[in-house]
C-alpha positions as a LaTeX table, in Angstrom:
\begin{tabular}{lrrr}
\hline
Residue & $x$ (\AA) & $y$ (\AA) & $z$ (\AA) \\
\hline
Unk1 & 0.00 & 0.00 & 0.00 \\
Unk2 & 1.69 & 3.26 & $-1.09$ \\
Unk3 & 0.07 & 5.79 & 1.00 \\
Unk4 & 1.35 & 9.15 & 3.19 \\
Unk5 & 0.22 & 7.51 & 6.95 \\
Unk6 & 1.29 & 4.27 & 8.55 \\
Unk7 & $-1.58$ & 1.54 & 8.42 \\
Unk8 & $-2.88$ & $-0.09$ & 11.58 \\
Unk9 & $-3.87$ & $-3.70$ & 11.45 \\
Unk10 & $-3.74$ & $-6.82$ & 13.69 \\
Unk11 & $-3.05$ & $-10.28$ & 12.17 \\
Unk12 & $-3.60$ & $-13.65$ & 13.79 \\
Unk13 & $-0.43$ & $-14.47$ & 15.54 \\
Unk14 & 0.65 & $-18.38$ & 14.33 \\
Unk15 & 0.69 & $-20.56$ & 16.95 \\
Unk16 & $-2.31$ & $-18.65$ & 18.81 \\
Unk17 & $-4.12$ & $-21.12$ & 21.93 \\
Unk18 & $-7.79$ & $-22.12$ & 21.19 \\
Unk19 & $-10.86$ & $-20.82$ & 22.91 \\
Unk20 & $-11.04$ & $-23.32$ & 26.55 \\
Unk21 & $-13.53$ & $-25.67$ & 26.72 \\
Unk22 & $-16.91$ & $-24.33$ & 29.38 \\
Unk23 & $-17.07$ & $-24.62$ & 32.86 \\
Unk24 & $-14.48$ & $-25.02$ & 35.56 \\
Unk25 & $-10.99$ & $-25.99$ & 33.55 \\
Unk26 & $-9.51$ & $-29.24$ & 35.14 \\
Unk27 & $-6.35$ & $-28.89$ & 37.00 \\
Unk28 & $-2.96$ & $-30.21$ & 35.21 \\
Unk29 & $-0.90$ & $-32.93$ & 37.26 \\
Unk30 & 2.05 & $-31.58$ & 38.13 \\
Unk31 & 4.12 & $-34.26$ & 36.90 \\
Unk32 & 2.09 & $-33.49$ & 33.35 \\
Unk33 & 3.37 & $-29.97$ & 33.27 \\
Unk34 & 6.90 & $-31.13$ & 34.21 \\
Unk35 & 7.00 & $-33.68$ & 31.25 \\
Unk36 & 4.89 & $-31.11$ & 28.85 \\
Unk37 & 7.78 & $-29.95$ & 26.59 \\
Unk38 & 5.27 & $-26.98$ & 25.23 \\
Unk39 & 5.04 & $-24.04$ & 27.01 \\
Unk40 & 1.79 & $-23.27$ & 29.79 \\
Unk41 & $-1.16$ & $-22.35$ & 28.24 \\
Unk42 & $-1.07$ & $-19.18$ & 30.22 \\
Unk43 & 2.40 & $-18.26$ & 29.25 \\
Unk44 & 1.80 & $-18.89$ & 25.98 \\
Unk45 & $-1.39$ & $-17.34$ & 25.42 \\
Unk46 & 0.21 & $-13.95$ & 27.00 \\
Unk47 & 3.01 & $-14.14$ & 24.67 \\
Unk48 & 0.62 & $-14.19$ & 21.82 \\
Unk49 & $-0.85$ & $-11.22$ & 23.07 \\
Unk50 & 2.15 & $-9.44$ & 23.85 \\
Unk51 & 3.14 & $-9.98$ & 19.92 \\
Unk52 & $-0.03$ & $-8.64$ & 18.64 \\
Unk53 & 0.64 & $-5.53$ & 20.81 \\
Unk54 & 4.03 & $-5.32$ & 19.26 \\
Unk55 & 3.02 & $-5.81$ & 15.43 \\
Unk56 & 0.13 & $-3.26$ & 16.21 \\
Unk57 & 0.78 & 0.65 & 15.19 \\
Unk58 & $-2.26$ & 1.75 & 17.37 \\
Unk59 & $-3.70$ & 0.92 & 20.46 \\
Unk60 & $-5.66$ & $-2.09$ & 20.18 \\
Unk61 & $-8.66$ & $-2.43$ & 22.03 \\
Unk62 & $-10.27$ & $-5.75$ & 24.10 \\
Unk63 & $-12.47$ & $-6.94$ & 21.54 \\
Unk64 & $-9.60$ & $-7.09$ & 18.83 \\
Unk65 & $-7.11$ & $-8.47$ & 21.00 \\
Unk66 & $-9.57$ & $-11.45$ & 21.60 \\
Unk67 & $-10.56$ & $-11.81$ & 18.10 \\
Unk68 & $-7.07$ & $-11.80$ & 16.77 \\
Unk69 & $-6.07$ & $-14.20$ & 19.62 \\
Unk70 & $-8.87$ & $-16.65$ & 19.02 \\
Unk71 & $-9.17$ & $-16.52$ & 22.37 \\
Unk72 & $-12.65$ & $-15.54$ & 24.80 \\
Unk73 & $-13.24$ & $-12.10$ & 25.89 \\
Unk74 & $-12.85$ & $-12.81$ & 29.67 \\
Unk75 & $-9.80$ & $-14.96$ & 29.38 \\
Unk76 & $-8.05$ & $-12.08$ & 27.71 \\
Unk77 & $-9.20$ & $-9.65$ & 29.91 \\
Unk78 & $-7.33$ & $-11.24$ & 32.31 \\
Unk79 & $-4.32$ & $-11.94$ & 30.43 \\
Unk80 & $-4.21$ & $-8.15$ & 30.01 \\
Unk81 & $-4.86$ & $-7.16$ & 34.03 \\
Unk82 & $-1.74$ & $-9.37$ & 34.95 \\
Unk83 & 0.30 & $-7.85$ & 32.20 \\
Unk84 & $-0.68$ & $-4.26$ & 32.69 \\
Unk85 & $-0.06$ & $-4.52$ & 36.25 \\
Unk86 & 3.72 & $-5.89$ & 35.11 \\
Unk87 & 3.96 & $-3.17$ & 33.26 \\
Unk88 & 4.28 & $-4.97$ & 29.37 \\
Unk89 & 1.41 & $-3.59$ & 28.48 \\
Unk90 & $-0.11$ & $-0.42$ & 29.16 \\
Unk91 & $-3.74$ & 1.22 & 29.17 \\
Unk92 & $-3.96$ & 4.08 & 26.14 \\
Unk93 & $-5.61$ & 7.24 & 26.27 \\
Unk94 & $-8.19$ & 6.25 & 23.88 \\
Unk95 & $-9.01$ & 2.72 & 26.00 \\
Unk96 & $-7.22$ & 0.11 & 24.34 \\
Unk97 & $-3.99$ & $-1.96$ & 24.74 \\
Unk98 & $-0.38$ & $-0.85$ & 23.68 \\
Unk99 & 3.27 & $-2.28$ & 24.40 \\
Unk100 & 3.82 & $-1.12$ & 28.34 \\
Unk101 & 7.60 & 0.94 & 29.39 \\
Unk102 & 9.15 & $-2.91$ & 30.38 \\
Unk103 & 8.62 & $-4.53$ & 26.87 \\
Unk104 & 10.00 & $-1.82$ & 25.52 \\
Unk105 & 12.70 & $-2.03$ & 27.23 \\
Unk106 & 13.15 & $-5.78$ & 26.40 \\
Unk107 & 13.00 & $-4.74$ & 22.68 \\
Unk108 & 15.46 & $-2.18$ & 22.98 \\
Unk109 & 17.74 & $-4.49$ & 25.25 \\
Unk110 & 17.37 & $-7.27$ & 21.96 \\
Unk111 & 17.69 & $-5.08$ & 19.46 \\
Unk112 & 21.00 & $-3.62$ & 20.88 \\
Unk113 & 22.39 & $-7.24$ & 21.46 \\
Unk114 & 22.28 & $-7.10$ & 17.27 \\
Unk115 & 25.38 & $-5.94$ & 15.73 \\
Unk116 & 23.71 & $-5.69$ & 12.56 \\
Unk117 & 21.25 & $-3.21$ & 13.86 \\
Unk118 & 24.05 & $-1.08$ & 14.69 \\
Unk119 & 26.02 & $-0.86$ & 11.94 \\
Unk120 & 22.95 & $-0.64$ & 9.47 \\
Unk121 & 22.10 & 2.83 & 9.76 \\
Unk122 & 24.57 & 4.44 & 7.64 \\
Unk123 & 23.71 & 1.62 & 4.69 \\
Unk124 & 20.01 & 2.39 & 4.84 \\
Unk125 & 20.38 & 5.91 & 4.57 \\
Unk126 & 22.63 & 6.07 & 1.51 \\
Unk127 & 20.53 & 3.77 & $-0.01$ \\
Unk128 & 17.59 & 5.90 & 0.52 \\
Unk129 & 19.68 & 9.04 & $-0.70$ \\
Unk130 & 20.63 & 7.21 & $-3.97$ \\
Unk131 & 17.07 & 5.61 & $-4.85$ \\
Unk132 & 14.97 & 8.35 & $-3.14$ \\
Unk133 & 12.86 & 5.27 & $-1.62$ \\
Unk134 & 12.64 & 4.06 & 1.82 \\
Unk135 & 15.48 & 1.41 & 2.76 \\
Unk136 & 14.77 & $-1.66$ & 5.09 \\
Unk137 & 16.61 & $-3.95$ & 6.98 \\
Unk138 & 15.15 & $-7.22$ & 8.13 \\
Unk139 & 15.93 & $-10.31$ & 9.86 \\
Unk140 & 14.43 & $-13.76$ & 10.02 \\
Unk141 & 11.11 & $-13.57$ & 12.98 \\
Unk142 & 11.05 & $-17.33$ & 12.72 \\
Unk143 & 11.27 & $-20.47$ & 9.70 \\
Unk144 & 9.02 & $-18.29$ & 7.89 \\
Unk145 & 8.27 & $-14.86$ & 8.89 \\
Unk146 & 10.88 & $-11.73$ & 8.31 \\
Unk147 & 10.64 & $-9.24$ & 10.96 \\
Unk148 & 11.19 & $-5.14$ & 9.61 \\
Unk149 & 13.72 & $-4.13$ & 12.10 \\
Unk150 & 14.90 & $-0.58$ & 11.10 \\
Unk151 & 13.92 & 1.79 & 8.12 \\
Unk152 & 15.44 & 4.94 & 6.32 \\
Unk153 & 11.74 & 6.48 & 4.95 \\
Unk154 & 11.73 & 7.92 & 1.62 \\
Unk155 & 11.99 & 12.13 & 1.49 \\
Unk156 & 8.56 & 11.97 & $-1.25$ \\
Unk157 & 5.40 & 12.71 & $-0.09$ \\
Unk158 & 4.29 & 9.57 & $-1.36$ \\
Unk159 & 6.22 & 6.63 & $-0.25$ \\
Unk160 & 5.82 & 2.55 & 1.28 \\
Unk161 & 4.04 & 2.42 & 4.71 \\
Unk162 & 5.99 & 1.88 & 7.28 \\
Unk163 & 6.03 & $-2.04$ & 8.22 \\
Unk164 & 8.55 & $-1.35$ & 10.76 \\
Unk165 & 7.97 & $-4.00$ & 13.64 \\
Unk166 & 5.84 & $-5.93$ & 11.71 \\
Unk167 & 6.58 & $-9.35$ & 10.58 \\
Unk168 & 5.83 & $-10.61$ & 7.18 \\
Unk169 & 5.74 & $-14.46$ & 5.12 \\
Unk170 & 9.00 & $-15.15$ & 4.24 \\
Unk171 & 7.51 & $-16.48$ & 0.38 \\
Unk172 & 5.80 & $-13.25$ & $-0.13$ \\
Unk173 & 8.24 & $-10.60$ & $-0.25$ \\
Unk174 & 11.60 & $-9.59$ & $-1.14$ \\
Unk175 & 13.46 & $-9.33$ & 1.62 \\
Unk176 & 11.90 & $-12.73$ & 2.92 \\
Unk177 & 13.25 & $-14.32$ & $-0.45$ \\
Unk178 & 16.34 & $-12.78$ & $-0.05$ \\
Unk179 & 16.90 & $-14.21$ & 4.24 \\
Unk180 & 16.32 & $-17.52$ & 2.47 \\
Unk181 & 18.94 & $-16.56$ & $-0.22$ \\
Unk182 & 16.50 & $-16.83$ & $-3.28$ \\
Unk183 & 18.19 & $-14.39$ & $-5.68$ \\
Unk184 & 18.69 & $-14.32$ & $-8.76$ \\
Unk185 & 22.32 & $-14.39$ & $-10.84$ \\
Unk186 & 23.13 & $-10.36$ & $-10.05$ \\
Unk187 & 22.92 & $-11.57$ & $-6.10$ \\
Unk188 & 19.45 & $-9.66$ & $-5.18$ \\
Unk189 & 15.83 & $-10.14$ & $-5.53$ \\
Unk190 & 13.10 & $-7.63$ & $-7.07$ \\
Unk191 & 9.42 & $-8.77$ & $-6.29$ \\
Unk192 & 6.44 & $-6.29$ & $-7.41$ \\
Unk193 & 2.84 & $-6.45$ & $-6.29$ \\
Unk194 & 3.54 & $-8.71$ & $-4.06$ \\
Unk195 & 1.38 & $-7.93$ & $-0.85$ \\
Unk196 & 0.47 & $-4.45$ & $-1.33$ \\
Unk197 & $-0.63$ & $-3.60$ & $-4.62$ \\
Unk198 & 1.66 & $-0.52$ & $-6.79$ \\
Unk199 & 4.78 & $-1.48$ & $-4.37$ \\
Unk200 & 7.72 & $-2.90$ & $-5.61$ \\
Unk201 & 10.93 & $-4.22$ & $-3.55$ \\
Unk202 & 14.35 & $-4.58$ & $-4.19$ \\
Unk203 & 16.58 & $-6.80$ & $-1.58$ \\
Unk204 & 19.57 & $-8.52$ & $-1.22$ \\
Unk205 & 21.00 & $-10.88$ & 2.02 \\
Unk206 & 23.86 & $-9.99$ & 4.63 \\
Unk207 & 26.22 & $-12.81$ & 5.18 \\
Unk208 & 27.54 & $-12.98$ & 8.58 \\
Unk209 & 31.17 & $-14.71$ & 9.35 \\
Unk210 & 30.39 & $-17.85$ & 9.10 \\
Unk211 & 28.63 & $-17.65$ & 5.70 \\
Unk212 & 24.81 & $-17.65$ & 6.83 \\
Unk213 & 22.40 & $-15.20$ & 6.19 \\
Unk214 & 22.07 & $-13.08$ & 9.05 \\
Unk215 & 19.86 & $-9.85$ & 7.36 \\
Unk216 & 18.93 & $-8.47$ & 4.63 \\
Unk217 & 18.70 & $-4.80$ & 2.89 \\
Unk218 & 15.53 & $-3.75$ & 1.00 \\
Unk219 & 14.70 & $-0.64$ & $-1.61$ \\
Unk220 & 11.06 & $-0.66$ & $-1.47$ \\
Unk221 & 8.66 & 2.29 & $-3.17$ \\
Unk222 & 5.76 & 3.30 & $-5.70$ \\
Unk223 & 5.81 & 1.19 & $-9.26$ \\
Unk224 & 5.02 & 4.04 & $-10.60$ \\
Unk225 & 8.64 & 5.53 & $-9.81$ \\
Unk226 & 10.45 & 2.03 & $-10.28$ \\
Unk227 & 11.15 & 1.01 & $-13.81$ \\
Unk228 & 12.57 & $-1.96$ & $-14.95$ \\
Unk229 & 15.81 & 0.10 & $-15.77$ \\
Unk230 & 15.59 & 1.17 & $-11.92$ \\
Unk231 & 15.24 & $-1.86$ & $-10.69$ \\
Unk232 & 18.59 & $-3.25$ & $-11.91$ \\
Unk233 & 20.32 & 0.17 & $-10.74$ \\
Unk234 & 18.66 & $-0.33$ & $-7.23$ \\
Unk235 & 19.50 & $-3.79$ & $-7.09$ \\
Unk236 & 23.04 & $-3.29$ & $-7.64$ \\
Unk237 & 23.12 & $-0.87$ & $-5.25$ \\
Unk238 & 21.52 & $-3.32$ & $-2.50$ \\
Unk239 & 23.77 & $-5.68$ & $-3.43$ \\
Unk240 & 26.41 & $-3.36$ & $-2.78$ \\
Unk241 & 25.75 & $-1.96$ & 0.52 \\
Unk242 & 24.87 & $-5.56$ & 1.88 \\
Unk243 & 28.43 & $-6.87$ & 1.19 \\
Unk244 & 29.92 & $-3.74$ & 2.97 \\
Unk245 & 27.64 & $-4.68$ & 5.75 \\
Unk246 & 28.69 & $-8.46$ & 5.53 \\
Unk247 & 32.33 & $-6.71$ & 5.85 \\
Unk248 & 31.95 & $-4.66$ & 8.42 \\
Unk249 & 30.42 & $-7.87$ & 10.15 \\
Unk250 & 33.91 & $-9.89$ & 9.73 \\
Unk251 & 32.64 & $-11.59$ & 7.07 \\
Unk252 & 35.41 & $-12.73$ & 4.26 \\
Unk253 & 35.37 & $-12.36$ & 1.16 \\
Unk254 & 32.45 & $-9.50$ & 1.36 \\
Unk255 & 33.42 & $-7.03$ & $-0.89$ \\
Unk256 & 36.03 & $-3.99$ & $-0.47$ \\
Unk257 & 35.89 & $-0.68$ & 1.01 \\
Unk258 & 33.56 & 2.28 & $-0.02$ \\
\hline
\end{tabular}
């Protein structure tokens, strides 16, 4: 979706519990929970809350929460009150749910244990100078979701959404193809319409020291301002920036200096 304000939606989060059977729930043995190599229910179903908070952009109130969740309105109600009073999630002005101070904190505490994260800032902005479109960086979420971990946004009035936080099918888009090193002979991947109509991407992978795939760099903007022609300029340039970031991850063979 090419559009001048950040979209708000909340997706069913994979792996989501189901709605309990009625009436009292029977107690667990204990010796059933020690052998149970899946997580509690209650743990679990919390988690899956607190990552619909975090892939949210506004505040997101009960009823959603417990749709998106699967989950009854009461059981999430309570999932909430025992959050919110841990402080990972918080109540907004408006009366729904958002990420509380303390998973921010986590976040931030993650994303600064990243070295890629770091270093990535100076690549995604002179990609975004040379294309004039927003620059991504991604990493893998899971076996097949990419999660949008920091952005350079395009200086047009027009540009990509943000889908910064959110995480996205690996098979579906660009960078996602490139994590799962999917390019093509020129070392990138360019993937148009893909889930948002009129948007086309342009990625390539980062290869840490030991050879895996560790990120990935997007170009990702309006059709209407990427031509084919662009396209192979863009993805060169990906390409290019992603080995100095493989480089400057101790990576070798990576590519020279800039």
């Amino acid at each position: 979706m090419v559009k001048r304000q950040v979209a708000h939606s909340i997706a069913p989060v994979v792996g989501a519990g189901t709605a309990p059977a009625r009436g009292r729930p029977r107690r667990v043995p204990r010796a059933a929970l020690r052998n149970d190599p899946l997580p509690v229910r209650a743990v679990q179903r919390a988690f899956d809350l607190l990552a619909l908070l975090g892939q949210s952009r506004e505040a997101a109130t009960l009823s959603e929460l417990a749709r998106a969740a699967a989950l009854p309105v009461s059981t999430v109600a309570r999932l909430l009150a025992t959050l919110e009073h841990s402080g990972l999630v918080r109540r907004a002005a408006a009366g729904g749910y958002a990420a509380g101070g303390r998973l921010l904190q986590i976040g931030l505490a993650a994303v600064r244990g990243m070295s890629i994260y770091d270093l990535s800032e100076a690549h995604l902005r002179r990609l975004s100078e040379a294309s004039g479109e927003t620059a991504n960086l991604a990493v893998r979420a899971d076996a097949d979701h990419a999660l949008y971990l920091r952005q350079h946004v395009s200086a047009h009035s027009i540009h990509h959404a943000s889908w910064l936080g959110r995480t996205l099918p690996i098979d579906k888009t660009a960078v996602g193809q490139a994590l799962a090193g999917r390019v093509n002979s020129k070392g990138f991947v360019a993937r148009r319409d893909t889930l948002e109509r009129g948007v086309t991407a342009i990625a390539a992978p980062v290869r840490g020291p030991g050879g895996e795939i560790v990120a990935a760099l997007s170009i990702t903007g309006p059709s209407f301002r990427i031509s084919d022609a662009a396209i192979d300029r863009y993805g060169a340039l990906v390409v290019q920036e992603a080995q100095l970031a493989a480089a400057a991850l101790g990576t070798p063979g990576s590519g020279g200096e800039k």
